[in-house]
C-alpha positions in Angstrom: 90.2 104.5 69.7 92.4 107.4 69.2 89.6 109.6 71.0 90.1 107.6 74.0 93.6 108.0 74.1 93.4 111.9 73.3 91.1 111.6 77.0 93.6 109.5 78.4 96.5 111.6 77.8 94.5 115.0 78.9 93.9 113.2 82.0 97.0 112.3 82.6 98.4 116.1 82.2 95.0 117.0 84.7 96.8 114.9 87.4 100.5 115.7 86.8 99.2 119.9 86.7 97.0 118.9 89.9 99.9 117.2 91.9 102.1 119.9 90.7 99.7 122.5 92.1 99.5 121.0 95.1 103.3 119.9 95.5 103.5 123.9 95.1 100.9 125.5 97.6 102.5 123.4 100.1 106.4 124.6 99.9 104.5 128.0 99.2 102.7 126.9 102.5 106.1 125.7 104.5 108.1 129.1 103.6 105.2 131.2 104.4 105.1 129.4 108.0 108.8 129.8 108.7 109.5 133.1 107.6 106.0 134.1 109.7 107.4 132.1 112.5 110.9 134.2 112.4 109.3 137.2 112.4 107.0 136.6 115.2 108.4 134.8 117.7 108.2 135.9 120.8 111.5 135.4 122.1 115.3 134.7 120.9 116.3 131.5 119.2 118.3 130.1 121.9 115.8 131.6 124.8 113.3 129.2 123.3 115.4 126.3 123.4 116.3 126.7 126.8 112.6 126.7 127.6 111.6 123.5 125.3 114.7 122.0 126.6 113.9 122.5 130.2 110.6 121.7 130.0 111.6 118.3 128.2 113.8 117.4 131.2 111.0 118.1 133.8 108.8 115.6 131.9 112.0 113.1 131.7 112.7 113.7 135.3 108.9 113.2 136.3 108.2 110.4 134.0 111.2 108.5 135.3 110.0 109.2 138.7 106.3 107.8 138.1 108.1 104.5 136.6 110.6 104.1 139.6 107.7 104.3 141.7 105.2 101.6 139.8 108.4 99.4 139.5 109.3 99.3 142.9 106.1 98.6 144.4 105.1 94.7 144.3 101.1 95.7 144.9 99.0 95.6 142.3 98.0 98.9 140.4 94.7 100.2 141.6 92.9 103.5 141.0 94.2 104.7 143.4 97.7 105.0 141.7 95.9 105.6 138.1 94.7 109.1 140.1 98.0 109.9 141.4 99.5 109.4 137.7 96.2 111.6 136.6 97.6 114.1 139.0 101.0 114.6 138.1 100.5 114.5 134.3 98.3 117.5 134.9 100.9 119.5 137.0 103.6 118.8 134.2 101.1 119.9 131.8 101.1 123.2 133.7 104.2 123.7 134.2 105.3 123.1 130.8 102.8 125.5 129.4 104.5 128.5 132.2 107.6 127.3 130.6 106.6 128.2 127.3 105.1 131.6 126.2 
């Protein structure tokens, strides 16, 4: 009986060094990827949010625009408009990828 408790409690301090270990690496893991972020960014801090935040209004605008246009039409969808959707999520994707370095 006491042996099994002697392995009971070693595997209990496995598991708390384990989830400790890991708990570690990633804060070690998270510091490491901001201060690497910092260093290499490619522009200013406020140059990138204008970019992210202009590039989140274009979606907005554009999404908003795709919903008018499906809400004011009393047809039924066809593939016709699932192309046209198709279409315009792939110009948004390219613009917001020039937006962005």
């Amino acid at each position: 009986m006491l042996e099994h408790l002697d392995f009971h409690l070693l595997r209990e301090r496995e598991d708390h060094a384990a989830t400790q270990g890991f708990a570690g690496g990633l804060a070690l893991g998270i510091l490491l990827g901001v201060v690497l972020t910092l260093v290499f960014a490619p522009r200013r801090g406020d140059e990138t949010r204008a970019a992210v935040a202009q590039a989140a209004h274009e979606v907005k605008e554009k999404t908003t625009n795709l919903v008018t246009r499906g809400a004011s039409s009393d047809e039924e969808t066809d593939f016709g408009d699932a192309a046209a959707i198709e279409r315009e999520v792939s110009v948004s994707g390219d613009a917001d990828s020039s937006a962005l370095p």
